[in-house]
ROLO-198450 format. One record per atom (N, C-alpha, C, CB): residue number from 1; residue in one letter; atom name; x, y, z. Coordinates in Angstrom, 1 decimal, decimal comma, always signed. Glycine has a CB too. Layout:
% ROLO-198450
ATOM; pos; code; site; px; py; pz
ATOM; NUM; A; CA; X; Y; Z
...
END
This chain:
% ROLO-198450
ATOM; pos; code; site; px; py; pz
ATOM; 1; X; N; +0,9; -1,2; +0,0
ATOM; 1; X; CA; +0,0; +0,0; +0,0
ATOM; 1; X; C; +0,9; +1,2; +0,0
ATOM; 1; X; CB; -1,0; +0,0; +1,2
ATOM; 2; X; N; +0,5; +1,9; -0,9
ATOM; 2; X; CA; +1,5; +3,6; -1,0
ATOM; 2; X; C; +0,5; +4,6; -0,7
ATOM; 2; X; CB; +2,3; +4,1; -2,7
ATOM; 3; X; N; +1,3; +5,3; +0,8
ATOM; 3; X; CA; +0,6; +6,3; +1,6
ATOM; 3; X; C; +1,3; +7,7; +1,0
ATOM; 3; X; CB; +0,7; +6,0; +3,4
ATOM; 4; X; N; +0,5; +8,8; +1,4
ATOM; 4; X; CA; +1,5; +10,3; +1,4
ATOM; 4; X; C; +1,7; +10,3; +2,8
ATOM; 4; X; CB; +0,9; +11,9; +0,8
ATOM; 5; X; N; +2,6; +10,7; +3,7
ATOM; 5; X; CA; +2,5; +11,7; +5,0
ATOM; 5; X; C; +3,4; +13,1; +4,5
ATOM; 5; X; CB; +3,3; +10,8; +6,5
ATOM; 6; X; N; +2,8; +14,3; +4,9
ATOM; 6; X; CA; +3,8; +15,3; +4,8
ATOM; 6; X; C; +3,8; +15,3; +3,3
ATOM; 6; X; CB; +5,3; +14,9; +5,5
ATOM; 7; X; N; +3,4; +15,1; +2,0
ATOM; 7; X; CA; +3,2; +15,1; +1,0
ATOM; 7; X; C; +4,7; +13,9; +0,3
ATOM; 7; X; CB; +2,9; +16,7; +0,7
ATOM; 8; X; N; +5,1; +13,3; +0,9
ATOM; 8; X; CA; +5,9; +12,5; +0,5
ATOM; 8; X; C; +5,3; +11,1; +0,5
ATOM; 8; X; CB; +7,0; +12,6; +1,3
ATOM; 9; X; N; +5,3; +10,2; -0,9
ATOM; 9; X; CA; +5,0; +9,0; -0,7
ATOM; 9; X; C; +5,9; +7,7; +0,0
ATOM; 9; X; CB; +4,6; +8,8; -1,8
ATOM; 10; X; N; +5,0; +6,9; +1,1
ATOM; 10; X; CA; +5,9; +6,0; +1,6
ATOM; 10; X; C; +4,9; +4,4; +1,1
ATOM; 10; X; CB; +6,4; +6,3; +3,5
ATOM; 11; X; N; +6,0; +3,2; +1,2
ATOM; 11; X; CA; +5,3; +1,7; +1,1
ATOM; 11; X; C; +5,3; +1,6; +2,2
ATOM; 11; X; CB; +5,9; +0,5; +0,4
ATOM; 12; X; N; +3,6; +1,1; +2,4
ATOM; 12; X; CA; +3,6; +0,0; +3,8
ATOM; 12; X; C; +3,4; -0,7; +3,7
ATOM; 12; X; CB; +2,9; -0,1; +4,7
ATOM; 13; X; N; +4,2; -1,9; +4,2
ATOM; 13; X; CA; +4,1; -3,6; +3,6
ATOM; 13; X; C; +3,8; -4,1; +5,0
ATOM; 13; X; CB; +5,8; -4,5; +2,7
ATOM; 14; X; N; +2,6; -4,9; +5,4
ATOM; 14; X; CA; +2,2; -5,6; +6,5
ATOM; 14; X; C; +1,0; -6,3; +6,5
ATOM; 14; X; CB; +2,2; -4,8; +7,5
ATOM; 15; X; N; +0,6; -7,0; +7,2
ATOM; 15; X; CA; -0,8; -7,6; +7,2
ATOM; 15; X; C; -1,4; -7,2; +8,1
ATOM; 15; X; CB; -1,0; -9,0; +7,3
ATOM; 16; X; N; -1,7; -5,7; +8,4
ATOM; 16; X; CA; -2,6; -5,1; +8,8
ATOM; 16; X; C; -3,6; -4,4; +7,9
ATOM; 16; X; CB; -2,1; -4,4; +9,6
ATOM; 17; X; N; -5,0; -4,0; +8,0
ATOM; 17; X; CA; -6,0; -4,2; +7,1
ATOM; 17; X; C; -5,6; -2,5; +6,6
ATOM; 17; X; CB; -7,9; -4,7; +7,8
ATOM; 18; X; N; -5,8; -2,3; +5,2
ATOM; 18; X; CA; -5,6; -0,7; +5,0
ATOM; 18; X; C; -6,4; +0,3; +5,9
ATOM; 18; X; CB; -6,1; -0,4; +3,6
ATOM; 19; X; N; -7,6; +0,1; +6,0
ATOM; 19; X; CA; -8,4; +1,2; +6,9
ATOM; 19; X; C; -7,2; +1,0; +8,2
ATOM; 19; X; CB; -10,4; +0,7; +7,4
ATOM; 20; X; N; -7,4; +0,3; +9,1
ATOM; 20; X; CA; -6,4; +0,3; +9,8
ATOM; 20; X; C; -5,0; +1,8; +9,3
ATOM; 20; X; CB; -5,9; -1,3; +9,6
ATOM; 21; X; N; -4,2; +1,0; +8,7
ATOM; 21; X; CA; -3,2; +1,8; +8,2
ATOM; 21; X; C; -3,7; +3,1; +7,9
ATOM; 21; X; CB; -2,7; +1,2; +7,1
ATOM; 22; X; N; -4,8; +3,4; +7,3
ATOM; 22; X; CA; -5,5; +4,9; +7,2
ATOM; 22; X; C; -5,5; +5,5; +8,0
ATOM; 22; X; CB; -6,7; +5,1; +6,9
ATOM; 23; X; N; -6,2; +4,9; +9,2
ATOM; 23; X; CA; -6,5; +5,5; +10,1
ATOM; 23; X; C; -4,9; +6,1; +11,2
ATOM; 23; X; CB; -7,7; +4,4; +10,8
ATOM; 24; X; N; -4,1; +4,8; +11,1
ATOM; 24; X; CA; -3,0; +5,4; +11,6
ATOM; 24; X; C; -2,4; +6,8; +10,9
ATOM; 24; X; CB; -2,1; +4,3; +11,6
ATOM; 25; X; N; -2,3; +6,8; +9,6
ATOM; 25; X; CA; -1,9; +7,9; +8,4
ATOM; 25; X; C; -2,5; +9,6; +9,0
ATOM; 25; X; CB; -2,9; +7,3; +6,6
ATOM; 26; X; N; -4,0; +9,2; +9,4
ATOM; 26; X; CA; -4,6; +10,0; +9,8
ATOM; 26; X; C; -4,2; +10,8; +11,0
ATOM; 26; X; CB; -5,6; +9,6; +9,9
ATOM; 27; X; N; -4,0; +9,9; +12,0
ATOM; 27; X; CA; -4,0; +9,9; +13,3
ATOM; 27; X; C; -2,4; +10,9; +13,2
ATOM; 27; X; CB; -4,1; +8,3; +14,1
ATOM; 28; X; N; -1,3; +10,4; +12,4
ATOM; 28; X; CA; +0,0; +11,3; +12,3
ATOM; 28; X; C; -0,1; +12,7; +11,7
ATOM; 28; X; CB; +1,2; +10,4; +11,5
ATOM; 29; X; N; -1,0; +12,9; +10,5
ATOM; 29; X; CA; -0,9; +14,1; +9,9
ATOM; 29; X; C; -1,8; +14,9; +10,8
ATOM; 29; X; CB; -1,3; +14,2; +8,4
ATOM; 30; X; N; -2,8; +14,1; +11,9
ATOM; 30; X; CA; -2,9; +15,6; +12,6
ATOM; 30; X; C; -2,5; +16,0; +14,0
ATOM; 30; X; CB; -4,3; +16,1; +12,6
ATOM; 31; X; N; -1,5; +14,9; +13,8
ATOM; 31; X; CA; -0,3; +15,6; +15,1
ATOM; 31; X; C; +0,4; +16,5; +14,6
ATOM; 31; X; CB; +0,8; +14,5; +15,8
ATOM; 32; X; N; +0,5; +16,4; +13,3
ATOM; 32; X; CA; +1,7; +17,1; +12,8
ATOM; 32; X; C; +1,2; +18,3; +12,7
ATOM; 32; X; CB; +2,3; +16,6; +11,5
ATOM; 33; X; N; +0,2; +18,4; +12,0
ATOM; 33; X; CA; -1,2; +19,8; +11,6
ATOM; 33; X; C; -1,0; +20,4; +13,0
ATOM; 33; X; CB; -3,4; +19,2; +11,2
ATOM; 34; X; N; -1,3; +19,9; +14,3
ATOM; 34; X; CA; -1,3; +20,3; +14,8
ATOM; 34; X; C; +0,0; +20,7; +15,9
ATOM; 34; X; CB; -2,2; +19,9; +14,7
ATOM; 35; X; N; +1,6; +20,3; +16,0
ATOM; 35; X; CA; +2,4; +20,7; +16,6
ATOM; 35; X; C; +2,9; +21,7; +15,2
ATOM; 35; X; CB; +3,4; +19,6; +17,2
ATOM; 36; X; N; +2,7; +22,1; +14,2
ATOM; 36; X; CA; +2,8; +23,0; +13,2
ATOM; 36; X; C; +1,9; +23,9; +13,5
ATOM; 36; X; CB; +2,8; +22,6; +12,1
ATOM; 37; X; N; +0,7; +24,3; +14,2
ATOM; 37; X; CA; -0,1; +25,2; +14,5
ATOM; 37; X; C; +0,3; +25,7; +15,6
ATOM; 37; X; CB; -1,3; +24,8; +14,5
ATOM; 38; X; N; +0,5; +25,0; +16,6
ATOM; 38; X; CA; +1,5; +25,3; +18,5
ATOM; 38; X; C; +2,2; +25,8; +18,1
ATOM; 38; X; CB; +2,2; +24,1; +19,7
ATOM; 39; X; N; +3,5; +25,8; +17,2
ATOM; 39; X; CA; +5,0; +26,6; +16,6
ATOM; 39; X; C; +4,4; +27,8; +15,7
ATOM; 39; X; CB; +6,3; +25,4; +15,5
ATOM; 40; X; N; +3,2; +28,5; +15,4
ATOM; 40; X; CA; +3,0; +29,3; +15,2
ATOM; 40; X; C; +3,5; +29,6; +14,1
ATOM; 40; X; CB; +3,2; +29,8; +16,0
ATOM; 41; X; N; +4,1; +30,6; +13,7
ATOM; 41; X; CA; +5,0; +31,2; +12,4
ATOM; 41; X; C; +6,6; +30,6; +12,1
ATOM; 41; X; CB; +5,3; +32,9; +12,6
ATOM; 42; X; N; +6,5; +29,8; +13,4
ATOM; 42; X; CA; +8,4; +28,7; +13,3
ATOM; 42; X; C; +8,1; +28,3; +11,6
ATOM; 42; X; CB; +8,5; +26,5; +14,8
ATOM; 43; X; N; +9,1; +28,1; +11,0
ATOM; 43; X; CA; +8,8; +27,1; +9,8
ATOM; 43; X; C; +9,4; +25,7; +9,7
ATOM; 43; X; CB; +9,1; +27,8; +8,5
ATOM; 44; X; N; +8,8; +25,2; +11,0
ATOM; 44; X; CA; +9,9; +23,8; +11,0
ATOM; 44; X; C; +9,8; +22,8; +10,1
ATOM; 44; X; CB; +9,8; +23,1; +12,1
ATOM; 45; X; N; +10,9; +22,5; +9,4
ATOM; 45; X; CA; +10,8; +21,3; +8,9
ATOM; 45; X; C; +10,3; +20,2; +8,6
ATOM; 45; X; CB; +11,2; +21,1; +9,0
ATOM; 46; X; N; +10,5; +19,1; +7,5
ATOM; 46; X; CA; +9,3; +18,0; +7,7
ATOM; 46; X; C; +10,4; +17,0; +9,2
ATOM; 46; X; CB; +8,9; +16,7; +5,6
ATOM; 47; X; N; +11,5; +17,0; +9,1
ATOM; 47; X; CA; +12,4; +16,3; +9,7
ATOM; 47; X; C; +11,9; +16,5; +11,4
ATOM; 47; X; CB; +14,0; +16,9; +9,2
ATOM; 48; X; N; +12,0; +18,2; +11,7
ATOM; 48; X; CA; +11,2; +18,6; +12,6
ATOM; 48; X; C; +10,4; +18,5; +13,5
ATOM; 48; X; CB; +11,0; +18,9; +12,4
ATOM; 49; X; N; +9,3; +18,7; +12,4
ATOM; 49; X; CA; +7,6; +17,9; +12,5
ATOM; 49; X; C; +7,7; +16,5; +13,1
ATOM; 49; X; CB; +6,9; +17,6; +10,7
ATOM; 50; X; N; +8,4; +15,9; +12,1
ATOM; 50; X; CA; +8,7; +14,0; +12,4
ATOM; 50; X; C; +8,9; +13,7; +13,9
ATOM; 50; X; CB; +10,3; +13,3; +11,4
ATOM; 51; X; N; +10,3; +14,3; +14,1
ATOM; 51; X; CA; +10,5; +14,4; +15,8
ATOM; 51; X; C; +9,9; +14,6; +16,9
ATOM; 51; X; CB; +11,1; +15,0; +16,1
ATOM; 52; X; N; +9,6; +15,5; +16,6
ATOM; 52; X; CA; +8,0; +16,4; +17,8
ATOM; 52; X; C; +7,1; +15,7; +17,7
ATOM; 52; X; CB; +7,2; +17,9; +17,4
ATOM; 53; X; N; +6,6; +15,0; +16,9
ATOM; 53; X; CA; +5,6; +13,9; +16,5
ATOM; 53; X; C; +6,5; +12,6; +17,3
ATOM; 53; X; CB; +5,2; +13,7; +14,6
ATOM; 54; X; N; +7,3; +12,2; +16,6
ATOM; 54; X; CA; +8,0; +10,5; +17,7
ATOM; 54; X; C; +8,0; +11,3; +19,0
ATOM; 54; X; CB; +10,3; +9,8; +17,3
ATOM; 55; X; N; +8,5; +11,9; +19,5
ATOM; 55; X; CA; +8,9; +12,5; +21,0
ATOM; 55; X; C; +7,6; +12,4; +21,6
ATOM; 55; X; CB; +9,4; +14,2; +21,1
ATOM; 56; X; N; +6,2; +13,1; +20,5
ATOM; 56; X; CA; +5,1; +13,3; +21,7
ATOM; 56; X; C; +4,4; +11,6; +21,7
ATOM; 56; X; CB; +3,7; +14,7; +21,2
ATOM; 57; X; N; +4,5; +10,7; +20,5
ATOM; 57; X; CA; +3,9; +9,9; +20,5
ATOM; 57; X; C; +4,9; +8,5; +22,1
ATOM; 57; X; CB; +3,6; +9,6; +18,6
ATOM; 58; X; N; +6,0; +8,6; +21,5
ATOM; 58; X; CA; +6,8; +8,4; +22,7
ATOM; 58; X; C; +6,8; +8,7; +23,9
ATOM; 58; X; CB; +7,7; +8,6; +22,7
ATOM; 59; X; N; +6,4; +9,9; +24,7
ATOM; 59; X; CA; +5,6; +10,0; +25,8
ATOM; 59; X; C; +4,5; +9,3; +26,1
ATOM; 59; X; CB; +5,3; +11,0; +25,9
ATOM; 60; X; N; +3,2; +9,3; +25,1
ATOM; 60; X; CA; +2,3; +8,8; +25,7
ATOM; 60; X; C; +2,5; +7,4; +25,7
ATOM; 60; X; CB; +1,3; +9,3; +25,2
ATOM; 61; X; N; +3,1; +6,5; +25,1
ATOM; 61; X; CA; +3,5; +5,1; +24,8
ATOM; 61; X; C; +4,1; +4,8; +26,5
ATOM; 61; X; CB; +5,0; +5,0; +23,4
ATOM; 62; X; N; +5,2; +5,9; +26,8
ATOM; 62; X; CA; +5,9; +5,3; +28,2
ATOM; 62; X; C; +4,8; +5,8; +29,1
ATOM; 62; X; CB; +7,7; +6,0; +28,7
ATOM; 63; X; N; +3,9; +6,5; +29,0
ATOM; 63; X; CA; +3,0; +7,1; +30,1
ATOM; 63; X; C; +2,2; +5,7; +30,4
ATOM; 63; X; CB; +1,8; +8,5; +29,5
ATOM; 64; X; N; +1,6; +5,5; +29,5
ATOM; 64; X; CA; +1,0; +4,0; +29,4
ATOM; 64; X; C; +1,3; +2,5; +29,9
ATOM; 64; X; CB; +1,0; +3,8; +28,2
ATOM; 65; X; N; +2,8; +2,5; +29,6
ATOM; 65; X; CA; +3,4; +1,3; +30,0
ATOM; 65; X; C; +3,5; +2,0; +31,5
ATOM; 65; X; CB; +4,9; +0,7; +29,1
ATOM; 66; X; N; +3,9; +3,0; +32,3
ATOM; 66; X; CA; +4,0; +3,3; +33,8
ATOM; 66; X; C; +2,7; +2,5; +34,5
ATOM; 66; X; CB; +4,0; +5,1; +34,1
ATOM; 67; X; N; +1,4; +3,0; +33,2
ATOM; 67; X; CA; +0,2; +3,0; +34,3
ATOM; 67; X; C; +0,0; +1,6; +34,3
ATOM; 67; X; CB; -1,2; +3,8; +33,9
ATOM; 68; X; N; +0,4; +1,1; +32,8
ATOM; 68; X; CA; -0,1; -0,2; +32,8
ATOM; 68; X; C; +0,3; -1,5; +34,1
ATOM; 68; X; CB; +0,4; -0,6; +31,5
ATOM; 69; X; N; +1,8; -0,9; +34,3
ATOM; 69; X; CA; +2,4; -1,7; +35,3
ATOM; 69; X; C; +2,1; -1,2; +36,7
ATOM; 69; X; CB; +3,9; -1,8; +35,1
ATOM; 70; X; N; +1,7; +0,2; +36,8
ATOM; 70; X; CA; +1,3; +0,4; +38,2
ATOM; 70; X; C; -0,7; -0,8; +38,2
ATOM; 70; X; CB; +1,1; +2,7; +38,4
ATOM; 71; X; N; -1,1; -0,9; +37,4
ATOM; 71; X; CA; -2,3; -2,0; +37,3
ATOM; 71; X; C; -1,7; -3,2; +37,5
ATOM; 71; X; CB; -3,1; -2,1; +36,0
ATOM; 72; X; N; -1,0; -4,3; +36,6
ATOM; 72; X; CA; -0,5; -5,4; +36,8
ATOM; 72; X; C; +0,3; -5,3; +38,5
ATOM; 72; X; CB; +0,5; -5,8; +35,3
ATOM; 73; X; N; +0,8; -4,4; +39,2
ATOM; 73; X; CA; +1,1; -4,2; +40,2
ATOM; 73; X; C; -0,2; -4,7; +41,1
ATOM; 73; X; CB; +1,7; -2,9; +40,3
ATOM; 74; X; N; -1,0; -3,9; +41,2
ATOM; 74; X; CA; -2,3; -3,8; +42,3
ATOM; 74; X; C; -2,7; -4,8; +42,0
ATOM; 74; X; CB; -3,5; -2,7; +42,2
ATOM; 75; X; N; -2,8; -5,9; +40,9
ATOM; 75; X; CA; -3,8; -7,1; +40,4
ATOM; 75; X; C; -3,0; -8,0; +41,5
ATOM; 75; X; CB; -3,8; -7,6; +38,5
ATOM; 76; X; N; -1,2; -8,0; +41,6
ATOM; 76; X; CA; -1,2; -9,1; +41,9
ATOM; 76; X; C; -1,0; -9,1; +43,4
ATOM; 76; X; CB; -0,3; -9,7; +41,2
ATOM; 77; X; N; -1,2; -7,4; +44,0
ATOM; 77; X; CA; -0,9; -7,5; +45,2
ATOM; 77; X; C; -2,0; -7,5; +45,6
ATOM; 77; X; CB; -0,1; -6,8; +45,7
ATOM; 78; X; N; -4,0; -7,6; +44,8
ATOM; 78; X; CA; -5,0; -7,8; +45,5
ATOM; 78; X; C; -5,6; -9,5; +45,4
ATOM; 78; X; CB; -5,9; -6,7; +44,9
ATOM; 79; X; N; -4,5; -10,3; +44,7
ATOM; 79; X; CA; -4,2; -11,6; +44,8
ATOM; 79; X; C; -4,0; -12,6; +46,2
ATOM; 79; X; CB; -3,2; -11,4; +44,1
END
C-alpha cells in the first residue's frame, strides 16, 4: 500500500487491514497539523515535524506502559 505523510509518498508492507493503516496515516498528519499550528510562524521542517511527533507519540507510549504496570502491580498484590 502507498501512503503520502507530509506530502511525501511511503510503502507499507504488513498484514494489517488498509483502513487500519489509514486511520493510523490520519492519526500522524494531525499531530503534525497540529504541533505546526502550536510553533506558530516557526517554519519547521518535515524532519522537525517527524521528531515532535516521535517525541510526543513516545511519551504517551511510556505514560501507558508506567500505568499499565502500576495495574498489573495492584492485580497481583490484590491476589
Amino acid at each position: 500500500m502507498t501512503v503520502r505523510i507530509m506530502g511525501d509518498e511511503y510503502t507499507i508492507v504488513g498484514s494489517a487491514p488498509d483502513d487500519y493503516i489509514n486511520d493510523l496515516i490520519k492519526s500522524v498528519e494531525e499531530r503534525i497539523e497540529a504541533i505546526a499550528i502550536a510553533h506558530g510562524n516557526a517554519k519547521l521542517s518535515k524532519t522537525q515535524l517527524a521528531v515532535l511527533v516521535a517525541l510526543q507519540l513516545t511519551d504517551e507510549l511510556q505514560q501507558l506502559r508506567m500505568e499499565h504496570e502500576k495495574m498489573v502491580k495492584l492485580l497481583q498484590e490484590a491476589k
